[in-house]
LUMROTI-897506 format. One line per 3 residues: number of its first residue (from 1); their letters; for each residue x, y, z of C-alpha. Coordinates in Angstrom, 2 decimals. Example, Ala and Ser with C-alpha at 12.3 -4.5 7.8 and 13.67 -1.06 7.14 Angstrom:
<pts>
1> as> 12.30,-4.50,7.80  13.67,-1.06,7.14
</pts>
This chain:
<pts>
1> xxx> 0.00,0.00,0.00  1.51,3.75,-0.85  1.93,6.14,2.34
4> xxx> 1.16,9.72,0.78  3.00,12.28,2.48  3.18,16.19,1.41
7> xxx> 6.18,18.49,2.45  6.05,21.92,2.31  8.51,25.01,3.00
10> xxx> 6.80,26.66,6.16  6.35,29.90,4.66  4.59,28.38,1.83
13> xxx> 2.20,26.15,3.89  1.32,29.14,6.05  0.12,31.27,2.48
16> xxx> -1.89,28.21,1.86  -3.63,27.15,4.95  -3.62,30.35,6.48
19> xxx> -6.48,33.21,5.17  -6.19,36.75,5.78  -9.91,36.91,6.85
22> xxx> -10.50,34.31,9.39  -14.28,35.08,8.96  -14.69,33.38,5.51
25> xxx> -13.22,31.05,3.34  -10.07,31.05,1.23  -9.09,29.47,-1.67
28> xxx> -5.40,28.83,-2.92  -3.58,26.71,-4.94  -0.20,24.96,-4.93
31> xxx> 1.90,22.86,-7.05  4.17,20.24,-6.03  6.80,17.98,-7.49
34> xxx> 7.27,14.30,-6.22  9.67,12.20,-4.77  8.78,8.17,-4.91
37> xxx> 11.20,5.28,-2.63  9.82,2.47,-1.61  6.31,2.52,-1.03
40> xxx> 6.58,6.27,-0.76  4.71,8.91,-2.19  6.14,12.41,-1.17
43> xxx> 4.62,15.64,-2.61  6.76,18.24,-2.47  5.13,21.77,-2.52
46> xxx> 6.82,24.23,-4.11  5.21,27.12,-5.31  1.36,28.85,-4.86
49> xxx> -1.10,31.35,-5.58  -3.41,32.46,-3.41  -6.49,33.92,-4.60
52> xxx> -7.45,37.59,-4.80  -10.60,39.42,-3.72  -10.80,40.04,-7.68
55> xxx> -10.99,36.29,-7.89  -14.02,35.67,-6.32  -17.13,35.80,-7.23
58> xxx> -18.32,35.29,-3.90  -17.21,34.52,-0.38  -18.42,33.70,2.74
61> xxx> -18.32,31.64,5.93  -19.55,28.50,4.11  -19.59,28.68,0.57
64> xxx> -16.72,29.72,-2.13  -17.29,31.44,-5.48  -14.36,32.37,-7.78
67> xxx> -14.01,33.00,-11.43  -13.78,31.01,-14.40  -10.86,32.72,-15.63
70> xxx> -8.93,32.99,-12.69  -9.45,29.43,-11.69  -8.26,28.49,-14.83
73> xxx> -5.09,30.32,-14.98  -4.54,28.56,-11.89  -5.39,25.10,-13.18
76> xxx> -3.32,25.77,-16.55  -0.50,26.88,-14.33  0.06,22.90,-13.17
79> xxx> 0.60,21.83,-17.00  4.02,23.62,-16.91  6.24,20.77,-15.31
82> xxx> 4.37,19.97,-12.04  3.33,16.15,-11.61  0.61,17.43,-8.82
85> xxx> -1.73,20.36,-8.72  -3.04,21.32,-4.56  -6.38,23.35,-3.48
88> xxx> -6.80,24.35,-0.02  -9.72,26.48,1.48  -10.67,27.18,4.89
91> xxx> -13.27,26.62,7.34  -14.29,29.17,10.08  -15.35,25.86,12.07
94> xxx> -14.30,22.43,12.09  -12.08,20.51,8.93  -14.09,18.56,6.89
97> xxx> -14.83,17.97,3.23  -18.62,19.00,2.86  -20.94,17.62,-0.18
100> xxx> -20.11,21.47,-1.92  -16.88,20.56,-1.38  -16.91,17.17,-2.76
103> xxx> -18.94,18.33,-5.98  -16.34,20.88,-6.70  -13.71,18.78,-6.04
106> xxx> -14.55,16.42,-8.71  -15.42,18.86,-11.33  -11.57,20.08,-10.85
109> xxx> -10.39,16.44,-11.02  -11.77,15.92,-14.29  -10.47,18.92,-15.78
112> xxx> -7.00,19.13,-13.99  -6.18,14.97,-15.10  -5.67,15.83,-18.40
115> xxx> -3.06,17.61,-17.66  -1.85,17.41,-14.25  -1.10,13.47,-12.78
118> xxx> -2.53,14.22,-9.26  -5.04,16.03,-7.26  -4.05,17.33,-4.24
121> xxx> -7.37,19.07,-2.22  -7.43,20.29,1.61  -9.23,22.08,3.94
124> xxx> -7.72,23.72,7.07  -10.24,24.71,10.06  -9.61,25.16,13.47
127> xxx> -9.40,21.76,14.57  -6.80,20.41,12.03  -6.37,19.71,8.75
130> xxx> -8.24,16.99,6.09  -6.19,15.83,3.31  -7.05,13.63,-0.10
133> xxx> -4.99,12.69,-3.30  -6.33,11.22,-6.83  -4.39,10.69,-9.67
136> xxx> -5.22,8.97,-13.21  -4.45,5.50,-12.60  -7.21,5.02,-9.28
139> xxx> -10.01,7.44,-9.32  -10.23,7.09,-5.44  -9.50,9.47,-3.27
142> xxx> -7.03,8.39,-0.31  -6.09,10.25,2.73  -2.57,11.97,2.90
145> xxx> -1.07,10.42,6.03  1.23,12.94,7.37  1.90,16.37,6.38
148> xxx> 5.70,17.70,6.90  6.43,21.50,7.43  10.25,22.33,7.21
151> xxx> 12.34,25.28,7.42  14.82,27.63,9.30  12.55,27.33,11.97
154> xxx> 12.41,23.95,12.53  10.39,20.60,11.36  6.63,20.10,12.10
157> xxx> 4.85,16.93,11.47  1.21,17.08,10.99  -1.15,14.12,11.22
160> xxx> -4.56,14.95,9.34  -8.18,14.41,10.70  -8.55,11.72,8.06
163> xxx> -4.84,10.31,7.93  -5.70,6.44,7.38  -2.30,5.55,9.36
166> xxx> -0.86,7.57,12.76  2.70,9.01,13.69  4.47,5.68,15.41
169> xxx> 6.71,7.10,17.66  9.69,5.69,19.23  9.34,5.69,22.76
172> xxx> 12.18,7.96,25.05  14.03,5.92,27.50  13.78,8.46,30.56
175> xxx> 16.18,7.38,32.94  18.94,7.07,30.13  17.77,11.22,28.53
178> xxx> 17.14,12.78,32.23  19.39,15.46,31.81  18.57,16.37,28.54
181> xxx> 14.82,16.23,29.74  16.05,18.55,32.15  16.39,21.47,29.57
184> xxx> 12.80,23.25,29.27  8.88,21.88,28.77  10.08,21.69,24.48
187> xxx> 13.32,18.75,25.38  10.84,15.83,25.57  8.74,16.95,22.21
190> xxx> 12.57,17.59,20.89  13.55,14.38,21.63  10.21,12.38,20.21
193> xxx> 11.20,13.54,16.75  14.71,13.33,16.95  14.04,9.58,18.00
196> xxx> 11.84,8.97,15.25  14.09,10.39,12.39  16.71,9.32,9.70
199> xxx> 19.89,10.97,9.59  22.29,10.69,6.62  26.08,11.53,6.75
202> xxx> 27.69,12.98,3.83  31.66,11.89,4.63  32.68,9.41,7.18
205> xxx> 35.87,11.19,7.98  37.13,13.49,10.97  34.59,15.36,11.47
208> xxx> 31.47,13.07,11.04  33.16,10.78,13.21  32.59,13.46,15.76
211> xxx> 29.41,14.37,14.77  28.13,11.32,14.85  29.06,10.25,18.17
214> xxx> 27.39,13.02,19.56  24.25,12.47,17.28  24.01,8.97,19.07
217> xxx> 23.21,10.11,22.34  19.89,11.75,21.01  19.50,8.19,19.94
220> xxx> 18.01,8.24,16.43  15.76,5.98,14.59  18.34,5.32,11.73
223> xxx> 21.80,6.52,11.01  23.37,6.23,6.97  26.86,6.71,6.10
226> xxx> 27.61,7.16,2.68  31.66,7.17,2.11  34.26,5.28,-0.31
229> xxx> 37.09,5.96,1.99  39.36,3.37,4.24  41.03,3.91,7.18
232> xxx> 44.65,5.02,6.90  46.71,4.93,9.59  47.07,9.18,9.48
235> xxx> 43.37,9.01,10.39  43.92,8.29,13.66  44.75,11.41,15.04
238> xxx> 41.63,12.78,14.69  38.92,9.97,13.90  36.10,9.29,16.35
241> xxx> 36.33,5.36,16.90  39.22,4.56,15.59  40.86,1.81,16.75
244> xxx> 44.40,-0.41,16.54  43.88,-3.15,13.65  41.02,-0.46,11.77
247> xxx> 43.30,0.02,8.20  41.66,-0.75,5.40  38.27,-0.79,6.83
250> xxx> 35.57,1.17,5.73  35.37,4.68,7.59  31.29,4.26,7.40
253> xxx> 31.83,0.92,8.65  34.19,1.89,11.47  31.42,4.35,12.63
256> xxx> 28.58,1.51,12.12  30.53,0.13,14.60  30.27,2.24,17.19
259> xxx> 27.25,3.68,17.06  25.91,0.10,17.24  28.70,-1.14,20.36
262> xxx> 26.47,1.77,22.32  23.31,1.89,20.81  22.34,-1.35,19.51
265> xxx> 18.16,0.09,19.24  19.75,2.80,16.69  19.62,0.92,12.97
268> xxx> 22.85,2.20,10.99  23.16,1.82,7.21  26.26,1.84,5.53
271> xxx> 26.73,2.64,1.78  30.35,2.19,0.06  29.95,4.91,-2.71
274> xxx> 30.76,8.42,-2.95  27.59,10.96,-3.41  26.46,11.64,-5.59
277> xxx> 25.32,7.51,-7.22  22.47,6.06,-7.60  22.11,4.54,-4.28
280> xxx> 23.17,7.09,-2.12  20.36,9.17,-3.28  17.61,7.13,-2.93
283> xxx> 18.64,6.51,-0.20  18.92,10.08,0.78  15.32,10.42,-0.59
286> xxx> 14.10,8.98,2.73  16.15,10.72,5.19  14.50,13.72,7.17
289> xxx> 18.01,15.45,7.83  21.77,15.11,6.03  25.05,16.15,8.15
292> xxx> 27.36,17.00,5.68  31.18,16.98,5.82  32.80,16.39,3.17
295> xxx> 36.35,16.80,1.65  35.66,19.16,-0.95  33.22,21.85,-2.20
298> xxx> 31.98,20.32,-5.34  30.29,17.40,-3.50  28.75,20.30,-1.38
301> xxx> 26.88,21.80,-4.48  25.75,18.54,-5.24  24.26,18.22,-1.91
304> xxx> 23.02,21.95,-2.28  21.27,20.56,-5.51  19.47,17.52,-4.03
307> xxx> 18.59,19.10,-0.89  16.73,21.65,-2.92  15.02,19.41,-4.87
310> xxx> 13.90,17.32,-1.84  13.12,19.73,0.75  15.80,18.64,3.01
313> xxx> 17.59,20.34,5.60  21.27,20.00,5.80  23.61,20.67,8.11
316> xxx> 27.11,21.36,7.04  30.86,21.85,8.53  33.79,22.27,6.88
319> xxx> 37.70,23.61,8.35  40.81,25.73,6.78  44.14,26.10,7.31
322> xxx> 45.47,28.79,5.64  49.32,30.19,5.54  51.21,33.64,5.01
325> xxx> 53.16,34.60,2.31  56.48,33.61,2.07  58.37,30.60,3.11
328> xxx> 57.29,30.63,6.42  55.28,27.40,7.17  53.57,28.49,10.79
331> xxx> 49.44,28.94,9.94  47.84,32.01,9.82  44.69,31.01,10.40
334> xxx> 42.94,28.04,11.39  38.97,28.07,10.56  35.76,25.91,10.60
337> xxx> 32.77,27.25,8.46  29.54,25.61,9.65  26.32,25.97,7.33
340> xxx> 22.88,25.56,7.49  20.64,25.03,4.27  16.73,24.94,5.12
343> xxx> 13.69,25.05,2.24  12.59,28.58,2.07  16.59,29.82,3.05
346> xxx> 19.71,30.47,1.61  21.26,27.48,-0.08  25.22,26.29,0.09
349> xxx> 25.36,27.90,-3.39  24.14,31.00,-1.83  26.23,30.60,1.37
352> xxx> 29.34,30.81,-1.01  29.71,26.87,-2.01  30.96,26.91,-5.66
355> xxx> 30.14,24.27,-8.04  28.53,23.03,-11.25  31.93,23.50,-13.20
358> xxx> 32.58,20.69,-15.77  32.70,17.09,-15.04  36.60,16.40,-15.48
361> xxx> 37.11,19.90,-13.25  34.61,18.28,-10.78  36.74,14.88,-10.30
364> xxx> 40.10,17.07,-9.65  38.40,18.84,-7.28  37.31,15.88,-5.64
367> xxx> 40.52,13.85,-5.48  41.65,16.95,-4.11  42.29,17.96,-0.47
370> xxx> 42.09,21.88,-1.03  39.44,22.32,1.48  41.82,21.07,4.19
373> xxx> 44.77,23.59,3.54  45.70,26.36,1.17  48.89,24.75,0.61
376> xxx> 49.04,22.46,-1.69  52.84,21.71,-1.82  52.64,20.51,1.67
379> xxx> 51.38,17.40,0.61  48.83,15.47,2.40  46.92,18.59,3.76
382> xxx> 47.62,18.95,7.78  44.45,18.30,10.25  44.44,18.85,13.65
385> xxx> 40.88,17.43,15.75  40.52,20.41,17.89  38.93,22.17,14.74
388> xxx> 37.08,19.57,13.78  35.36,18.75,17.30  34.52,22.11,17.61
391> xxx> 32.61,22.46,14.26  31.12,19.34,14.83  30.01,19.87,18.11
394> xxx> 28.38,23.53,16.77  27.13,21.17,13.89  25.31,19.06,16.28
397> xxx> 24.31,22.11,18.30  22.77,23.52,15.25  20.56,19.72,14.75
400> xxx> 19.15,20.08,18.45  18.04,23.62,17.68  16.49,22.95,14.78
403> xxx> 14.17,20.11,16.62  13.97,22.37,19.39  12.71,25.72,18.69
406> xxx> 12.64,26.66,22.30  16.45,26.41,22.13  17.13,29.27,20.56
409> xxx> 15.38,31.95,18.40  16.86,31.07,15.01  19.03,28.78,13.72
412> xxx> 22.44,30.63,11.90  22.79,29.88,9.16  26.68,30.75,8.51
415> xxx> 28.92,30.56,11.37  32.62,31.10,11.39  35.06,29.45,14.30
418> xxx> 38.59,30.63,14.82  40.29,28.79,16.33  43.77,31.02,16.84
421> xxx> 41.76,33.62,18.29  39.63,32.16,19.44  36.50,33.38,18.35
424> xxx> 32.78,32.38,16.39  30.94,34.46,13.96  27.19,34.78,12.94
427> xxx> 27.52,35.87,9.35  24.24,34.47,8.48  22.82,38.22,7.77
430> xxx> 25.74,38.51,4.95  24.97,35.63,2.97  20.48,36.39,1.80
433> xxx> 19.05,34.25,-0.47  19.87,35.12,-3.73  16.75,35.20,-6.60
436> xxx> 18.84,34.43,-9.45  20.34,31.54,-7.52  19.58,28.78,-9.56
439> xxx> 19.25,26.41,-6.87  17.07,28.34,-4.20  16.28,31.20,-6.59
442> xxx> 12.60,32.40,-7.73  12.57,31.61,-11.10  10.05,28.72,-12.53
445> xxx> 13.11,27.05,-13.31  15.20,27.07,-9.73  15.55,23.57,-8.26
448> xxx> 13.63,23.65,-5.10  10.97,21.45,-4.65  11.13,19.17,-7.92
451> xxx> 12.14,16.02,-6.84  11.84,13.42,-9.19  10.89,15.90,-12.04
454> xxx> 13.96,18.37,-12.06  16.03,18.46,-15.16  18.94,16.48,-15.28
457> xxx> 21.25,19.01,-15.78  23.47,17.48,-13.01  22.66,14.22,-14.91
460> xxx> 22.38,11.86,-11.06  19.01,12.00,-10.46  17.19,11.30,-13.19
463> xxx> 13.61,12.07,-13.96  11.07,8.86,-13.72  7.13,8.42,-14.61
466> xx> 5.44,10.01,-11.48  2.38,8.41,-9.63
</pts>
């Protein structure tokens, strides 16, 4: 049986459940790309338009009117490129899909099919939300069983009135999270979703080895490492886990390992490839957050490019070690950059990740080490773990916020550690979203929210029949 599930940016989901007149109904429409795994179905919302009072051709507490040629503008709007066209009103009173409803409902079904795979309708009222999908192949409507809203201020999971299935949750272990419980009345609710998430980590090296030994104590529902890279006996000045006998295994392996010799109850996934392939993003299709450290920038941007596709959160670290002029070979400056990219923020692009050069320019950058050191003619570039357990414990910091809005007002999304000084940065207000950027941007043809159906102009995720 398919689970439906629809994921929207939370400024997006506000515009369409949300009416400026609270005394009559609303009507707006969304469109969504999709995202299919498993037995999956994930709409992804990504762009609306909310009716105008010029729109209507009446409007009150229990009935909607609007025009025939607004409505269809709206309807035609869904042929461009979106596999799934949305309508949401709301109800002054409770959430439920009245026989008006229903009648209209269908009439837009059989005009939208034609040229749109799935129906999306909803109604918000002030005891929840109801949710349906149709689509060509099964003229049925069939509840949407959860509703995810994501973005810079955190992740939301709502179950609607109708939802055939419920939210299992993974029950906290008190005694062993007492002190964390200790925080505020949000720590418990923090901790529910935490424990009932999937975490992915980009890079198994020094600093997800940190990362994700701190992750573990929050004690996750599922951890996935996705890295190509062995232990080498240099590693083990600064990697997590590491111990005597470990060359030549697996880094993702190695911190399997541990996670497991601690917290057996926490499933771990381990994929031998480098990301981007093919099976490290599916499986990243199915993850609700990605901690991202990589080795070099040009994986970044093609995290920055999934992420936005997908609606996913990532969390992102990476450290410097930069040297004067001159012969001398002391460091300058030793620094950690630690990045947030949330749907309806600034991507990595924007945060001042480069990428999307050419593909042979991609793999030197890869099999490169420049992000570790500016020196190249040192060789192997030098690491030291003090830098790397600081920007992954701000990493991690950054994770528990984000579940936890009571934390902390916002989440940054660029901060700068150095470590010479020492001293951290919030540069988040320097680095906007950009609207040309073609990842995050505003234009019909940005990434964000595509899924399945975006170009493949990156050429590894490739475009599939939808629904």
């Amino acid at each position: 049986m398919t689970h439906y599930t629809l994921t929207c940016p939370e400024a997006l989901f506000s515009n369409l459940t949300t009416s400026n007149d609270p005394s009559v109904e609303h009507l707006a429409y969304g469109y969504c790309g999709i995202c299919q795994y498993e037995d999956q179905a994930e709409f992804l919302l990504r762009d609306i338009k909310v009716l105008e009072k010029k729109d209507y051709v009446s409007r009150s507490a229990g009935l909607v009117r609007s025009n025939h040629e607004s409505t269809w503008k709206a309807w035609e709007r869904a042929g461009r490129g979106y596999s799934c066209l949305v309508s949401c009103h709301s109800h002054p009173c409770a959430a439920f899909f009245s026989e008006t409803d229903d009648h209209h409902d269908h009439r837009v079904w059989r005009n939208v099919l034609d040229f749109c795979p799935a129906y999306i309708r909803l109604v918000s009222g002030r005891d929840g939300i109801v949710a349906e999908v149709i689509d060509r192949e099964d003229p049925e409507w069939r509840a949407i069983d959860e509703i995810n809203v994501v973005g810079p201020g955190g992740m939301k999971k709502i179950l609607p009135k109708n939802a055939d299935i419920g939210i299992e949750s993974n029950p906290i272990d008190a005694d062993l999270h007492d002190r964390t419980l200790r925080l505020g009345p949000g720590s418990k609710e923090a901790l529910e979703s935490i424990h009932d998430s999937t975490f992915a980590f980009i890079g198994a090296g020094g600093g997800n080895s940190i990362a994700s030994q701190l992750l573990k104590f929050f004690c996750p529902k599922r951890m996935i490492f996705i890295d190509a890279d062995r232990i080498e006996r240099h590693n083990a000045n600064r990697f997590l886990g590491y111990r005597i006998g470990d060359e030549g295994s697996f880094k993702g392996e190695i911190l399997s390992r541990e996670v497991q010799s601690s917290h057996p109850n926490i499933d771990t996934v381990f994929i031998a490839e480098r990301f981007p392939s093919k099976k490290s993003t599916e499986a990243l299709k199915a993850v609700d957050a990605i901690v991202s450290v990589p080795d070099n920038n040009s994986t970044r941007y093609d995290l920055a490019l999934f992420a936005g596709r997908y609606h996913k959160p990532v969390f992102d670290a990476g450290t410097l070690i930069s040297y004067g002029e001159g012969e001398s070979q002391d460091p300058s400056r030793i620094t950690a950059r630690i990045l947030t990219q949330f749907p309806g923020g600034p991507c990595l692009h924007c945060l001042g990740v480069e990428g999307g050069y050419s593909s042979e320019i991609e793999d030197q950058i890869r099999t490169s080490q420049a992000s570790y050191s500016d020196r190249p003619d040192l060789g192997p570039a030098p690491q030291i773990i003090t830098t790397n357990a600081f920007a992954a414990s701000l990493l991690v910091r950054n994770i528990l916020a984000w579940f936890y809005p009571g934390l902390t007002t916002t989440v940054p999304a660029y901060l700068q550690f150095e470590e010479l000084l020492p001293a951290i940065e919030n540069l988040s207000d320097l680095f906007p979203c950009n609207p040309e950027c073609p990842i995050c941007g505003d234009s019909f043809e940005a990434e964000q929210g595509w899924g399945d159906l975006s170009p493949p102009r990156k050429g590894f995720v490739q475009p599939k029949e939808v629904i």
